[in-house]
N, C-alpha and C positions, 0 to 999 in steps of 0.2 A: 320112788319114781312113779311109782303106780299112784298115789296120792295125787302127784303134779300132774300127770294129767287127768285125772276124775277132776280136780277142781279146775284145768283147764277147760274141758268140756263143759262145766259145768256151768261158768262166767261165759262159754261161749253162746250155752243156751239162755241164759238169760239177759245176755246182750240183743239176743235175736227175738226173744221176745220184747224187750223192751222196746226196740225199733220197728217192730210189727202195732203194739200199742200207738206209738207216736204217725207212725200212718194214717192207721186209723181212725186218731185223734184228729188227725190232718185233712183227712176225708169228709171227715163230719165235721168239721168246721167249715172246709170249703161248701160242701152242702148248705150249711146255714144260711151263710152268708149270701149263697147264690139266691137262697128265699128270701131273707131280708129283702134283697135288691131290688128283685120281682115283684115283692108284696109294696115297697118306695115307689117303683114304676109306676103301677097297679093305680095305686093313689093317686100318684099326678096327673094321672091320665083319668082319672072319672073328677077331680080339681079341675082341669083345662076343660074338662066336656061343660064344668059348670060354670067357671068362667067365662068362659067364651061368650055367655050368651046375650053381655053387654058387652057396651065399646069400652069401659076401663077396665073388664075382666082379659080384654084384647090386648090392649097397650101394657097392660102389665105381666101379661103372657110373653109379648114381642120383646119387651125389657129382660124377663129372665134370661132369653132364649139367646137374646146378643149379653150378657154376663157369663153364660156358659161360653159361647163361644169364644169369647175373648179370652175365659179360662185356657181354655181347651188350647186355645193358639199362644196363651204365655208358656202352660207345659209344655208346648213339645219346642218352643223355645230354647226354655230351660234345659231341657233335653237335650237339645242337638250341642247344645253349647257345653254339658255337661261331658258327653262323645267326643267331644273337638279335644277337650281339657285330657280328657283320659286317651285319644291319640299321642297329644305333643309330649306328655309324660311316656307313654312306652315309646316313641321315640327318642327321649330323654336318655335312654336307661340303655337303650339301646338293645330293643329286642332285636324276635325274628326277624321280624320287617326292614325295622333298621340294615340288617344286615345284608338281607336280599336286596334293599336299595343301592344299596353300595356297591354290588356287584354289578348290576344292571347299568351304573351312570359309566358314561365312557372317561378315557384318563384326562387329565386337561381341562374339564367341564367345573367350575367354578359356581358351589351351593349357595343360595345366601340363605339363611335361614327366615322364616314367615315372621313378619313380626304384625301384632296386632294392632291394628287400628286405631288409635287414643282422639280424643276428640276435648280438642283446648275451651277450655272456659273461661271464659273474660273476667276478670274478679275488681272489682271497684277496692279500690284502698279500703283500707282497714281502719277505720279512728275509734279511741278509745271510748268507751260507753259515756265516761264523765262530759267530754267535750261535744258529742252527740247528743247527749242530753240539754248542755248548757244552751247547744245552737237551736235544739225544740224551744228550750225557755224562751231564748232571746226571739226570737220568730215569731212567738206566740203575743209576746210585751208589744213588739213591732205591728202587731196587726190591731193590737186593742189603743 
């Protein structure tokens, strides 16, 4: 008995060091990386002080600047759409919420559930490649 726990103790110290390690592996990496960033920053900003100092060092400035932002506005697109996704799923399943809602609606009250938006695309018949191609030929004969 005395054994099982010395080597309990013993996994539990080296559990705890291990996970002390990995902090501070965590630590130091998120440190790096915050200098990485600062040092990329650092960079662009003495690039843009040298650019700038013509009109296509401008326009090419004003270019990255709306590329970034359009990044910036797909992310958090993607984003929000990703939160939407991961609501209608725990709704799905029927969490907390779920359930708080259900109490809250009064009796009689008729749900309909959200449904998304779909947006029809017009599609031109489909002809087979050969016949497509035949009427490129003939078209082409037709014009010489």
């Amino acid at each position: 008995m005395l054994d099982a726990d010395n080597q309990k103790t013993k996994i539990r110290e080296e559990m705890n060091s291990a996970q002390t390690k990995a902090r501070e592996a965590s630590v130091a990496s998120a440190k790096a990386k915050a200098a990485a960033e600062k040092a990329f920053r650092n960079m662009v900003i003495d690039n843009n002080k040298t650019c700038s100092a013509c009109r296509l060092g401008k326009e090419k400035i004003a270019k990255r600047r709306l590329e970034i932002d359009g990044a910036i506005k797909q992310e958090t697109k993607l984003k929000a759409q990703r939160e939407a996704e991961k609501r209608r799923q725990s709704r799905g399943r029927g969490g907390r919420r779920a359930g708080l809602v259900q109490e809250t609606i009064p009796t009689g009250t008729v749900i309909q559930p959200l449904v998304a938006e779909t947006q029809s695309v017009a599609q031109a018949p489909i002809e087979p490649i050969a016949v497509v191609q035949q009427s490129k030929v003939s078209s082409i004969e037709n014009e010489q």
